[in-house]
C-alpha positions in Angstrom: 0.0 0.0 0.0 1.4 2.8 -1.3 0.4 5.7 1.1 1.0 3.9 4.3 4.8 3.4 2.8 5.0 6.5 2.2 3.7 8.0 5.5 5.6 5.7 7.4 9.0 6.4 5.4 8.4 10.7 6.5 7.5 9.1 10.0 10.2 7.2 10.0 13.0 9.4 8.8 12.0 12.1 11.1 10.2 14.2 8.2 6.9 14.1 10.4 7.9 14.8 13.9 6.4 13.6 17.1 2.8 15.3 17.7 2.5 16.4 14.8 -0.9 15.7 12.9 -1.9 14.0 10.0 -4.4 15.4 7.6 -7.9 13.9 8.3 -8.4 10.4 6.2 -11.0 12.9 4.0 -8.5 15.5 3.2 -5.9 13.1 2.4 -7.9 11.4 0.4 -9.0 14.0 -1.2 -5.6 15.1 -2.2 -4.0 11.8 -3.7 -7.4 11.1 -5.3 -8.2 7.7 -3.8 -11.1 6.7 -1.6 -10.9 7.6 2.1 -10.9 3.4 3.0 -7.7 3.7 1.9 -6.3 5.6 3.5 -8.0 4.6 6.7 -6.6 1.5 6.4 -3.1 3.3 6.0 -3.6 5.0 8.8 -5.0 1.6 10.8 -1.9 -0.2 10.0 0.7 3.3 11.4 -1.5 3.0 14.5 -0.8 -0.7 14.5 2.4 -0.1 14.5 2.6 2.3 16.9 3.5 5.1 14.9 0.5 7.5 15.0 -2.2 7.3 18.1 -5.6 8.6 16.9 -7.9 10.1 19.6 -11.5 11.5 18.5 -12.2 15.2 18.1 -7.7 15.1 18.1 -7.3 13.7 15.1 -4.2 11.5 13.9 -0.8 12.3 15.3 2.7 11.0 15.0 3.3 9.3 18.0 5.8 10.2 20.5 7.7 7.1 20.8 7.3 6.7 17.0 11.3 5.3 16.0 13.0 7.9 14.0 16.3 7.6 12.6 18.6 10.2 14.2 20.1 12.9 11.6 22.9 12.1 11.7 22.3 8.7 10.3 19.2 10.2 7.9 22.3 12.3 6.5 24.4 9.2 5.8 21.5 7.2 4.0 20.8 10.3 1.9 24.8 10.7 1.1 24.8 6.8 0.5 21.8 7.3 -1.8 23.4 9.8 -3.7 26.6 8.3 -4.3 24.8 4.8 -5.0 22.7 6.3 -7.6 25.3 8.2 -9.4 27.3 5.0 -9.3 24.4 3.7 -11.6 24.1 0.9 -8.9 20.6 -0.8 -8.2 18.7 0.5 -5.5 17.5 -3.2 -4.4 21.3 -4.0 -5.0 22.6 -1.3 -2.5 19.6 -2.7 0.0 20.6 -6.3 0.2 24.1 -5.7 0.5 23.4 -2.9 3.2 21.2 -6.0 4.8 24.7 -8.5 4.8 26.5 -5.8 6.5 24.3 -5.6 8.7 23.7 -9.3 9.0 28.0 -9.3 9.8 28.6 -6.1 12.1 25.5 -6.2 14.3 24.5 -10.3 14.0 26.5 -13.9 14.4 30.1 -13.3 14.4 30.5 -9.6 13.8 28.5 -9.1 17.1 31.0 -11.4 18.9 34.1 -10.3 17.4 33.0 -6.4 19.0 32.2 -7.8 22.3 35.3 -9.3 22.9 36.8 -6.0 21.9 34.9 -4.5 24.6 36.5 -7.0 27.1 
């Protein structure tokens, strides 16, 4: 579903900050020309997740303990983006190797190897 990706990518990355509130399912759907089911069930799934709290007569809002990337690492991704893409690489390329990197430094022996640094 397109519109809850792309609601919860600007939650995500900050781009919608904590408290702040959501256009009403009929104004949103107004604006990207789709029924308002649709994006109530966008908006059913963020609250699912925990990353919007609607209360009646309040509206929807980001929630506070919705997980945002810091900026510092928002910068990075963008500056990773960049160069990836003027590389000509494959954005689901530059994913899945990003995912095996992450796989080795933060799971199995990568993990390990840091902790006994730490020792």
């Amino acid at each position: 579903m397109d519109i809850y990706r792309q609601l919860r990518g600007l939650i995500v990355s900050g781009q919608l900050g904590a408290n702040e509130r959501l256009p009403t399912v009929r104004q949103t759907a107004s604006d990207l020309g789709v029924a308002a089911g649709t994006v109530a069930k966008a908006y059913k799934m963020l609250e699912h997740e925990g990353l919007v709290v609607t209360r009646t007569a309040a509206g929807t809002r980001v929630a506070e303990s919705a997980a945002v990337l810091p900026s510092s690492v928002m910068r990075r991704i963008r500056e990773l983006v960049a160069e990836s893409s003027a590389s000509g690489a494959d954005a689901d390329d530059v994913v899945n190797v990003l995912r095996v990197v992450w796989r080795t430094e933060v799971g199995g022996a990568g993990g390990a190897a840091r902790q006994s640094d730490a020792d």
